[in-house]
C-alpha positions as CSV (number, residue, x, y, z in Angstrom):
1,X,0.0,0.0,0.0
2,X,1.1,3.6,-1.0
3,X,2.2,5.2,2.3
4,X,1.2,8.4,0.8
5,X,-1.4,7.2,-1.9
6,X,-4.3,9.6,-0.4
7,X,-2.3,12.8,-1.5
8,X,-1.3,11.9,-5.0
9,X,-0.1,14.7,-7.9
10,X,-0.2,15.2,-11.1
11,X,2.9,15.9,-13.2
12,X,1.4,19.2,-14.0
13,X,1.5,20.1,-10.0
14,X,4.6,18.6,-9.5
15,X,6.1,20.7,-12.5
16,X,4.5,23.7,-11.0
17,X,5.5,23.3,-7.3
18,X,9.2,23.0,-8.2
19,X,8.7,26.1,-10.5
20,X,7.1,28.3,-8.3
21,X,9.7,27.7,-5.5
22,X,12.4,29.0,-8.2
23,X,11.1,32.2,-9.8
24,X,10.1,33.5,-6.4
25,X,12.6,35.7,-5.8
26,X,15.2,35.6,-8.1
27,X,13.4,37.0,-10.7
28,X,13.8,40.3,-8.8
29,X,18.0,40.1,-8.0
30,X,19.0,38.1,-10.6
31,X,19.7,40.9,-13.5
32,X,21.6,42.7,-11.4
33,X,23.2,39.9,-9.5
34,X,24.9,38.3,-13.3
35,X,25.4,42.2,-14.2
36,X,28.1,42.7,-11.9
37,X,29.5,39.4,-12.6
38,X,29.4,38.9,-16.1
39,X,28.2,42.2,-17.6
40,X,25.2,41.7,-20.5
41,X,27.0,38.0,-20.6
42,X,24.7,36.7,-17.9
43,X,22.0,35.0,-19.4
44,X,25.0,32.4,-21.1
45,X,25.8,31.4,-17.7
46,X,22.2,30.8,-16.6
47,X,22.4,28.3,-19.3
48,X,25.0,26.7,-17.6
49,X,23.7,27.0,-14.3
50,X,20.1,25.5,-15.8
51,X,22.8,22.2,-17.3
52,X,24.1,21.7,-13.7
53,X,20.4,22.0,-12.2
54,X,19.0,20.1,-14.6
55,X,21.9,16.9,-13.9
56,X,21.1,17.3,-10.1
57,X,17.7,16.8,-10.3
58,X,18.0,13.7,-12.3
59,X,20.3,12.4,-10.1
60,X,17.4,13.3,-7.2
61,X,15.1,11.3,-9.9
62,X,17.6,8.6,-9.9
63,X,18.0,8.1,-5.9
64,X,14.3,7.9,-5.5
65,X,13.5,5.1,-7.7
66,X,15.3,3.3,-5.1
67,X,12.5,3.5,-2.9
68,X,9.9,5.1,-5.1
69,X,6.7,4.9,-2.5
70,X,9.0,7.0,0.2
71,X,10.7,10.1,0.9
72,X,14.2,10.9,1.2
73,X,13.7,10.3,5.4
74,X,11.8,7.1,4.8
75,X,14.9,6.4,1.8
76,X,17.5,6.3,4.3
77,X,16.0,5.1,7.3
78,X,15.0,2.0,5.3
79,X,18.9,1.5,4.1
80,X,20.5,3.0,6.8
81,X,18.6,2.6,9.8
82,X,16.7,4.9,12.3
83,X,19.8,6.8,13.8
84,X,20.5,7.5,10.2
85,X,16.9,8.6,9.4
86,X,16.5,10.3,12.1
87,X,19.4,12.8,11.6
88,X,18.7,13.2,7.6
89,X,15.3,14.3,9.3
90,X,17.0,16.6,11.2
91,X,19.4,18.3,8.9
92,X,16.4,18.9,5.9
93,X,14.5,19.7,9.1
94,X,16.7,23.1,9.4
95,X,17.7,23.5,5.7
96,X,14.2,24.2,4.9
97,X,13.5,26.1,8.1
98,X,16.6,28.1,7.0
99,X,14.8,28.7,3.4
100,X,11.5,29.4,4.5
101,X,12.7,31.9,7.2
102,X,15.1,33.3,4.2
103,X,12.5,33.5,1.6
104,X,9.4,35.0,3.9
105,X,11.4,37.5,5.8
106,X,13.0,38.6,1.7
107,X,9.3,38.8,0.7
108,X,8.1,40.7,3.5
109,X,11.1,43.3,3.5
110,X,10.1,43.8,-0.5
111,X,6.3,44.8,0.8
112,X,7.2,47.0,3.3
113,X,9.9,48.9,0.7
114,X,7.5,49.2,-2.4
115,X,4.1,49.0,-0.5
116,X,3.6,48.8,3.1
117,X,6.1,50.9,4.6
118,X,4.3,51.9,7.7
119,X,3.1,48.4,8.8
120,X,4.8,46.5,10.9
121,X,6.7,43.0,9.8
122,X,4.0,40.5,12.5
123,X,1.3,42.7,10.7
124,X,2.3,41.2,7.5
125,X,3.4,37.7,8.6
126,X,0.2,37.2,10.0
127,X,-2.1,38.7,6.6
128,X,0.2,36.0,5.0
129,X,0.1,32.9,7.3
130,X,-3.7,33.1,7.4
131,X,-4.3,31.7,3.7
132,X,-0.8,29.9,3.9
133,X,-1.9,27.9,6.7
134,X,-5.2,26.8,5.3
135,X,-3.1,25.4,2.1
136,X,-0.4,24.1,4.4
137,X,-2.5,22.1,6.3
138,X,-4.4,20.7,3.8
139,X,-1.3,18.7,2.4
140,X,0.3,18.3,-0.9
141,X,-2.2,17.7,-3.1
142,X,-3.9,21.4,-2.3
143,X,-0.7,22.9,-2.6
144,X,-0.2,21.7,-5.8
145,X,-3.8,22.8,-7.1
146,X,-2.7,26.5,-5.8
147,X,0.5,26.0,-7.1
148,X,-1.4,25.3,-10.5
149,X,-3.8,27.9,-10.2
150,X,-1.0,31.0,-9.4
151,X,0.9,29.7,-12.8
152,X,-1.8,30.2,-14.9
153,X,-3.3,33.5,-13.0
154,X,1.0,34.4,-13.4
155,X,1.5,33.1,-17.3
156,X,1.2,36.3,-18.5
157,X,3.0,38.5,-16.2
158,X,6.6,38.5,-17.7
159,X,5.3,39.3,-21.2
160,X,4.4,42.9,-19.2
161,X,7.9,43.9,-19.3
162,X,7.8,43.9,-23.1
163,X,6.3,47.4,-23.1
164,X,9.4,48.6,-22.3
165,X,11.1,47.5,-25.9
166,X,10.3,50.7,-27.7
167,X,13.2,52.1,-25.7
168,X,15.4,49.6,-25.9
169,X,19.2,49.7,-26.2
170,X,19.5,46.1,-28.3
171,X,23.7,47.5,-28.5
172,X,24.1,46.5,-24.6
173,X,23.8,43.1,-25.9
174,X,26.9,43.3,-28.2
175,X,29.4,42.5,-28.4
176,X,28.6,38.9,-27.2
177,X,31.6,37.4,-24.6
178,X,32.8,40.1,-23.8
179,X,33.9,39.6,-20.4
180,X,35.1,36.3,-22.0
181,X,34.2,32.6,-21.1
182,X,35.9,32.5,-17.5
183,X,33.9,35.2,-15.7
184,X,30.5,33.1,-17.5
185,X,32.0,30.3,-16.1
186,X,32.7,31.8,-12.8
187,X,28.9,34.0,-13.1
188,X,27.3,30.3,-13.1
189,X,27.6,29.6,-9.3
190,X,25.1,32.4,-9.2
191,X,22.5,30.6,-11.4
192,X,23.0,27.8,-9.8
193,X,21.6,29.2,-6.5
194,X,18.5,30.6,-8.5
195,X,17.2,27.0,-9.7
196,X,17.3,25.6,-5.7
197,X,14.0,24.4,-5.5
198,X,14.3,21.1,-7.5
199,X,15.8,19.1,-4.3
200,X,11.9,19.4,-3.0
201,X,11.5,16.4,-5.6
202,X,13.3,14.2,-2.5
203,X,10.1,14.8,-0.9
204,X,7.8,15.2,-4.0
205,X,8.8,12.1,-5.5
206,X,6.3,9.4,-3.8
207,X,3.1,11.5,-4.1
208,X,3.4,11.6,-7.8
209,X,0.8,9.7,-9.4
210,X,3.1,8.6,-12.6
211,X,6.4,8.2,-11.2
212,X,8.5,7.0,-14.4
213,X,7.3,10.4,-15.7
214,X,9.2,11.9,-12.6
215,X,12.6,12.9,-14.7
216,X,10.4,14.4,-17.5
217,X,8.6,16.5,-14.7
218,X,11.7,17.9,-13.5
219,X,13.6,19.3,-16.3
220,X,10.3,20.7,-17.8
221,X,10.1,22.6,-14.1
222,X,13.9,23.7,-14.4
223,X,13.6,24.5,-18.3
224,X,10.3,26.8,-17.3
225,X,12.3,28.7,-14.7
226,X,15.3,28.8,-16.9
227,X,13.1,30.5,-20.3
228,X,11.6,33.1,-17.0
229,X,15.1,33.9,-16.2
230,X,16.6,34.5,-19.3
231,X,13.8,36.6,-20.7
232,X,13.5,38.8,-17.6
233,X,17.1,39.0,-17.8
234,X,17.4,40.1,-21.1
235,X,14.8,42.7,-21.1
236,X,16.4,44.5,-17.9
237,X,20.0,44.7,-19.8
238,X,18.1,46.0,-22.6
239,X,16.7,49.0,-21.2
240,X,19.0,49.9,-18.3
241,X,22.4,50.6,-19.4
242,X,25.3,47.8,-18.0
243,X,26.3,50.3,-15.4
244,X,23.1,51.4,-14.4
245,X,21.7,48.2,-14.1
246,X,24.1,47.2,-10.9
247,X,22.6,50.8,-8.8
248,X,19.1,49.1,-8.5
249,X,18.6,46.5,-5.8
250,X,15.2,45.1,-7.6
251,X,15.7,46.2,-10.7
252,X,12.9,43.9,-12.3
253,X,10.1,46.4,-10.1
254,X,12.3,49.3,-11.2
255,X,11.8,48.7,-14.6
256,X,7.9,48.3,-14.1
257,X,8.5,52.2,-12.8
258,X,8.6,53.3,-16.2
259,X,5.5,51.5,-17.2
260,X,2.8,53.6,-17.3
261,X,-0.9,53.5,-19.2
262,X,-3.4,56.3,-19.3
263,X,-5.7,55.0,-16.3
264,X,-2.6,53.9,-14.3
265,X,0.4,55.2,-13.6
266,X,2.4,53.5,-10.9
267,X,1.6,49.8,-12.3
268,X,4.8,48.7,-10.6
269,X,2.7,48.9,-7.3
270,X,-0.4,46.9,-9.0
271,X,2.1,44.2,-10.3
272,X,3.8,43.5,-7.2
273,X,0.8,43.1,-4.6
274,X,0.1,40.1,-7.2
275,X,3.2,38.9,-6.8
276,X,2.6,38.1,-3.6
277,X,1.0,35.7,-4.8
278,X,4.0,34.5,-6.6
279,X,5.9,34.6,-4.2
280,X,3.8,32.5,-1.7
281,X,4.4,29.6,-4.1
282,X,8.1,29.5,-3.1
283,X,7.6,29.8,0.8
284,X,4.4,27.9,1.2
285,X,6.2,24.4,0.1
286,X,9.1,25.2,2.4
287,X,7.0,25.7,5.0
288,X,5.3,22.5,4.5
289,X,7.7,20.2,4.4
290,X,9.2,21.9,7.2
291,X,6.6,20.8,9.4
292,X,6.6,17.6,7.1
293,X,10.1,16.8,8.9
294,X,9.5,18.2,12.2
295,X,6.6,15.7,12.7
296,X,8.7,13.0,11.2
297,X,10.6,13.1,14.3
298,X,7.6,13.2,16.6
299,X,6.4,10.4,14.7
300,X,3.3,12.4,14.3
301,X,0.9,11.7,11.3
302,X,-0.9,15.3,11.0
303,X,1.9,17.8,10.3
304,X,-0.9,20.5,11.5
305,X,0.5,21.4,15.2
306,X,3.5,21.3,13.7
307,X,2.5,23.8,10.9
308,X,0.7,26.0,13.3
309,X,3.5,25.7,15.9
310,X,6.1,27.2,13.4
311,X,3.8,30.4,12.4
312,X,2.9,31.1,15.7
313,X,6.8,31.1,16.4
314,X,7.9,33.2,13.5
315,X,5.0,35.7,14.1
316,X,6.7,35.6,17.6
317,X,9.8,36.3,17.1
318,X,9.2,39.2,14.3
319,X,7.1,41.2,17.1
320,X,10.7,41.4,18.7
321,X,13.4,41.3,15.4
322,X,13.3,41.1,12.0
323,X,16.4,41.4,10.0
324,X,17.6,44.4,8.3
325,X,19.2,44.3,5.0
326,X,22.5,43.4,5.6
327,X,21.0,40.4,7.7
328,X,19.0,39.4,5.5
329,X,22.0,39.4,2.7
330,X,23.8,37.3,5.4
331,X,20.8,34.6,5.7
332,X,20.8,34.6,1.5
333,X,24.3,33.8,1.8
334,X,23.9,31.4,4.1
335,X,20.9,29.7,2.7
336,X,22.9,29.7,-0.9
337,X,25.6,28.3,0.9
338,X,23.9,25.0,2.3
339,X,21.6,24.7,-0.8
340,X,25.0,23.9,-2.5
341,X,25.6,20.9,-0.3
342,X,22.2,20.0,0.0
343,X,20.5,20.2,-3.4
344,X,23.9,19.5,-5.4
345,X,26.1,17.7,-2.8
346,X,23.5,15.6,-1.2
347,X,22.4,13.8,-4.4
348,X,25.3,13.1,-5.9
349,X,26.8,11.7,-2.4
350,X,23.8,9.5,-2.1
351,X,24.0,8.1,-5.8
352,X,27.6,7.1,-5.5
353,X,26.9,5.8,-2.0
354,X,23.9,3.2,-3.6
355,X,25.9,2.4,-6.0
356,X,29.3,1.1,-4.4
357,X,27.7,0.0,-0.9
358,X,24.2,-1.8,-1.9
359,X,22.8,-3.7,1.2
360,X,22.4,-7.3,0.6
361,X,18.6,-8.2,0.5
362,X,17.1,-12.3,1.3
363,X,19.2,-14.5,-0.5
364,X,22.2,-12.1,-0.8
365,X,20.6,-10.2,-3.6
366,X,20.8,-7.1,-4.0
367,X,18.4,-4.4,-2.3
């Protein structure tokens, strides 16, 4: 019996949940992160950065066939044993703690800048954590219906941006390389921190309905964020010159400054209150499976308390402190740091560790 049968996906939501948690955010930073690495060059090395995503996910693809109707905890606990389990619990337990706390308090400090400036952080947390907690709760399957319906509400969003062409600078595109091949090379690692996201298939994986379809899924979800990037990308270096670019923090909602229409000017404020909804599709499933590994350790079914118990706490604590921009830069850093190990690292360590040291099954086959 399916251990989690009752909260089956669709490829479709499992496409869009792995999507949504990587065009959150970096959508905003990312033009004018790869302009002052690698100039107008940047959208070569999120190319490469979508070629090393896209080999790390299969590999996560390739570990879970190994145990197809579990999750990564229930993956090693079975090969491993409990001790084992227990602390791979632990350590995706505070990863995605680490991410969600990253991702809500960057979302949050972006509504208080372009919209919000006089409410307080709990305020916001809590407008926020009322509809997140009612998906939360509700498991998988409901999160990947939202995650469904925000794409298709979202679909045409990007395209906006392409009212800014008529004063577009296509020369800040030429000459192509010309920071040469090293600094692309070197410009990657930051694209490669813009697909994290995909290593949510460790815990994805069993509730998809049509598992062989699982590798499919996943570069479809990196290739979608990959086409976002790139376009957004290459719209911003368009119209912002290569040194003005690096003087805007956001430059994705300062470019939606200039846009203007005759019964609305400042659409930049319009846009971005929907992207809250976007951007709920990239802390919601952290948040989740937060609680998801949290009540693993319990050994509690209903991941509920746990959910509840984690708002209530970051609500909390933002009464008291929330980070200022440097901080938060810090927790970025930090996050991008173990997202390295854990999305690129992890999988890679595991499929090399299946390989050479199989467990012997009955009859001293192989497991």
């Amino acid at each position: 019996m399916k251990k989690y049968g009752f909260n089956e996906i669709t490829l479709m939501q499992y496409i869009l949940i792995i999507h949504g948690i990587q065009v959150g955010i970096g959508v905003l930073t990312m033009p004018r992160d790869l302009a002052e690495k690698a100039g107008t060059d940047g959208w070569i090395s999120i190319l490469i950065g979508w070629g090393i995503a896209v080999a790390a996910s299969l590999t996560i693809v390739n570990v879970m066939k190994r145990h197809p109707d579990g999750t990564l905890l229930d993956l090693v606990t079975n090969r491993f044993g409990k001790i084992a389990g227990k602390a791979m619990t632990i350590v995706m337990a505070l990863y995605l703690i680490l991410g969600f706390t990253t991702t809500i308090a960057t979302a949050i400090s972006i509504t208080r800048v372009w919209i919000l400036s006089q409410t307080p952080p709990s305020v916001i947390l809590i407008l926020f954590f009322i509809p997140g907690y009612i998906i939360a709760r509700s498991g998988v399957r409901i999160l990947g219906r939202y995650s469904e319906l925000v794409f298709f509400l979202a679909a045409g969003s990007p395209f906006v941006l392409l009212a800014t062409l008529p004063n577009a600078h296509w020369l800040h595109m030429l000459p192509v390389l010309k920071e040469g091949w090293l600094r692309v090379f070197v410009t990657a690692r930051s694209t490669v921190l813009s697909f994290l996201g995909f290593e949510l298939s460790f815990f994805l994986y069993p509730f998809l309905n049509r598992k062989e379809r699982a590798g499919v899924g996943i570069v479809i979800a990196n290739t979608l964020s990959m086409l976002v990037f790139v376009f957004v990308t290459v719209v911003c270096n368009l119209f912002f010159s290569p040194d003005e670019i690096t003087e805007y923090t956001w430059p994705t909602l300062s470019l939606l400054k200039v846009i203007e229409f005759r019964f609305l000017e400042r659409f930049d404020i319009v846009f971005l209150a929907f992207y809250l909804f976007i951007f709920s599709t990239t802390w919601l499933p952290l948040l989740l499976f937060a609680a998801f590994c949290t009540s693993q350790l319990t050994g509690r079914e209903d991941h509920s308390l746990h959910l509840a118990f984690t708002i209530v706490v970051a609500i909390a604590v933002s009464w008291f402190y929330f980070p200022q921009f440097t901080h938060l830069v810090a927790m970025q850093n930090l996050w991008s740091i173990v997202g390295i190990i854990v999305a690129y690292g992890l999988p890679v360590l595991l499929w090399v560790i299946f390989g050479l040291f199989r467990r012997s099954g009955p009859g001293g086959e192989t497991a």
